[in-house]
N, C-alpha and C positions, 0 to 999 in steps of 0.2 A: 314444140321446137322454138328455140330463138333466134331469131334473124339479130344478126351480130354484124355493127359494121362499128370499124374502128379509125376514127380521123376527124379532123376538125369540121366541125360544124357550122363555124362563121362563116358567114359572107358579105358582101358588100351591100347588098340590100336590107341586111339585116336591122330590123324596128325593133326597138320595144316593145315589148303587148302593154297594150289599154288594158287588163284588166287585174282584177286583184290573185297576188299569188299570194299563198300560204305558205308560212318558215315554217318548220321543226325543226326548231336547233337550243338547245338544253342551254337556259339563260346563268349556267355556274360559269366561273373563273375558269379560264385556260387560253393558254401561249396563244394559240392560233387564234386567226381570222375570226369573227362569227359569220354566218352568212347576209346577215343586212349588211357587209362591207361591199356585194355582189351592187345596192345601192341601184335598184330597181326600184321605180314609180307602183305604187300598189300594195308592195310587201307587207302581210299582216302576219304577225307573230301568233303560233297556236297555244306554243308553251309559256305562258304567263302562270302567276301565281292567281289561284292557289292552284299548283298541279295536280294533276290525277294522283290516286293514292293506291291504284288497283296493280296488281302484279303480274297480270298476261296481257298482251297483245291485244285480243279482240275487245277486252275489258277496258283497257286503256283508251284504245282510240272512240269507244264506247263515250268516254269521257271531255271527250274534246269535243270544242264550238267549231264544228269544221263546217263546209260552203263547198261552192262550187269555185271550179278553177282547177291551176297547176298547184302540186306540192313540191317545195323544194324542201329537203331534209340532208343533214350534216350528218355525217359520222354512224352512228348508234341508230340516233333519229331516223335513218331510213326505212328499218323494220317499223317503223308504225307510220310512214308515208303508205309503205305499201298496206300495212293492214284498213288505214283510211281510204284509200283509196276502192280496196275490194268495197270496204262497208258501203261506199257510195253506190255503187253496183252497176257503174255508165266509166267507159274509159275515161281518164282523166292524164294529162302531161305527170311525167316522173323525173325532177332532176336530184338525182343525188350525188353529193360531193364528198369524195371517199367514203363510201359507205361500207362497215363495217360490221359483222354479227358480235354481237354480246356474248360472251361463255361465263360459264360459272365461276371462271376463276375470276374475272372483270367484281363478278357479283362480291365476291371474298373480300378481295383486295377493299372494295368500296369501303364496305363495313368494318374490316380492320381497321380501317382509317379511320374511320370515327368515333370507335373505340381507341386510338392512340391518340385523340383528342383532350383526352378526358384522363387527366394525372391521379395518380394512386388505386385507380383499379382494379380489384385482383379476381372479380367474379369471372367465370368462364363466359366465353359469349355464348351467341344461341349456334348451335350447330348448324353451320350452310349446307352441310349434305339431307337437311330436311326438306330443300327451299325448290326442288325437282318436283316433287308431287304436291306441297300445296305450300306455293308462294305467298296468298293471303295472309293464312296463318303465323306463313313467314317474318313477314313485313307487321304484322300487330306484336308478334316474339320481341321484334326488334326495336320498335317503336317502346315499347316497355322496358327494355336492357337501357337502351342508350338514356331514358327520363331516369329513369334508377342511376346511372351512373352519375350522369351531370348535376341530377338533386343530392347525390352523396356529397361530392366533388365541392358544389357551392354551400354545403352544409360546411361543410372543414371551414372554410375560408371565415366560419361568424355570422353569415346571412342568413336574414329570418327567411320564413315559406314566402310571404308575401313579393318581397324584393326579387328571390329567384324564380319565381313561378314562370314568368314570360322568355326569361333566360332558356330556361329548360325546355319549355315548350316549343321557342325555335330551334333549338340546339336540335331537337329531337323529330321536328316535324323536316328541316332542312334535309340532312340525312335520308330518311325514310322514302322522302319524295325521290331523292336522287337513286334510290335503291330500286325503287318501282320502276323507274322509267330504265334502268338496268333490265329488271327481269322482262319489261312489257320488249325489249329489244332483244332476247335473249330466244335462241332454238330457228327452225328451221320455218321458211316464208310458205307461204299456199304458192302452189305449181301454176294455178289461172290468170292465163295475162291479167293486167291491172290495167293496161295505156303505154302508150311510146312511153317507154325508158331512156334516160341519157344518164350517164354516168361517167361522173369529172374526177379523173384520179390525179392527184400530186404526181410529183417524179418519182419518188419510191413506193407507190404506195401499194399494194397488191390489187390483182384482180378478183372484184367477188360475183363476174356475171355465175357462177353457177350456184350462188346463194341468191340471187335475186329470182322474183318469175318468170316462165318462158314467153314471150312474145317480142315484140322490136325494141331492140335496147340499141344505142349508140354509145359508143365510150371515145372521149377527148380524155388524150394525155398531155396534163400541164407540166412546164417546164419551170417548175415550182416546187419549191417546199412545200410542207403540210400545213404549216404557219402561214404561209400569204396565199393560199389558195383561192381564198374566198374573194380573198383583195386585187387579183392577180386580173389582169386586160385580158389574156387571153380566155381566162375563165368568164367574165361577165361579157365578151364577146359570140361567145359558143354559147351560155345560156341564152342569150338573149334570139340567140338566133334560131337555136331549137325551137323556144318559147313561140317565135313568133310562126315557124313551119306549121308547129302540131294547132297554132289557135286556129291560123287560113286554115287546115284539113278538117277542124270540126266545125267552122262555118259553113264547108262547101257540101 
């Protein structure tokens, strides 16, 4: 079961915690906030280059330099908070900020997209309705389409192998990586508590406590867009103040 309570979580005694928290929050371009605007003492970033390349969940977090402490995780990022967190196998703090499950269609759209990168293309891409039973396979399919397109693409233009080789190989490892951390966030979370949850939703944003696992979850609603959440006073008030409840309860 989940004990579910909903309301602000600041207080007035609330500190900072002394100790190091872990981000997951996917370092591409977008409108919104990131979460280092939250602008906590400690904050260490998990997702740095080079990212994981693996396409499930347990694979993924498999992959990261993770530690001891809280996780805070954005969006997507939160399915692999909590898969790190299991891996740890000792409760650990859970804040996520609108967090969000992945679907296949998230997965599509991605890859479209970076096939409409890439002018005069006419090869079919690699079919997404393969990428359900073996993502791997998926993501090397793909990895291969997009190097094939963009080496087409900067052949047209007059460019030797030499000059476009590193072109291509970002063009195509960018992508790929962004595709992985899609599928590693994509389907449904383990039922086993992970650690007090909190979960910071924007003013529109939906509730996913029944995508998340069952044990003590708190959810603050900011009186924010999706775009300043991160940035938002009342948001790094209620973190901070979670933060420091759950750190006092696993010293005592």
């Amino acid at each position: 079961m989940t004990a579910h309570v909903e309301h602000a979580v600041a207080g007035p005694d609330a500190r900072e915690p002394r100790e190091t928290v872990l981000v997951l929050d996917y370092p591409g371009r977008r409108p919104e906030a990131p979460v280092t605007a939250l602008g906590l003492d400690g904050m260490v970033p998990l997702l740095t280059d080079p990212l994981p390349a693996a396409g499930t969940g347990p694979a993924y977090a498999a992959l990261l330099d993770d530690g001891p402490g809280p996780l805070l995780a954005y969006c997507a990022a939160s399915a692999i908070a909590v898969r790190l967190a299991r891996r740890s196998g000792r409760p650990r703090p859970l804040v996520l900020l609108d967090p969000m499950p992945t679907t296949d269609d998230d997965v599509a759209r991605a890859y479209a997209d970076a096939v409409a990168q890439v002018p005069g293309a006419d090869e079919p891409p690699v079919p997404v309705g393969e990428l359900p039973a073996a993502p791997e396979p998926f993501l090397a399919a793909v990895r291969e389409d997009l190097t094939r397109r963009a080496r087409t693409a900067l052949r047209a233009q007059g460019l030797g192998d030499d000059t476009i080789a590193g072109p291509v190989a970002h063009f195509a490892r960018q992508h790929v990586s962004y595709l992985a951390y899609l599928l590693a966030a994509r389907g449904a979370l383990p039922r086993e508590p992970v650690g007090p949850m909190l979960q910071v939703l924007s003013r529109d944003h939906p509730d996913h406590r029944d995508w998340l696992p069952d044990g003590e979850l708190t959810t603050l609603r900011v009186d924010s867009d999706r775009a300043g959440l991160t940035a938002h006073a009342s948001t790094r008030t209620g973190v901070v103040s979670f933060l420091s409840a759950t750190t006092r309860r696993h010293r005592t």
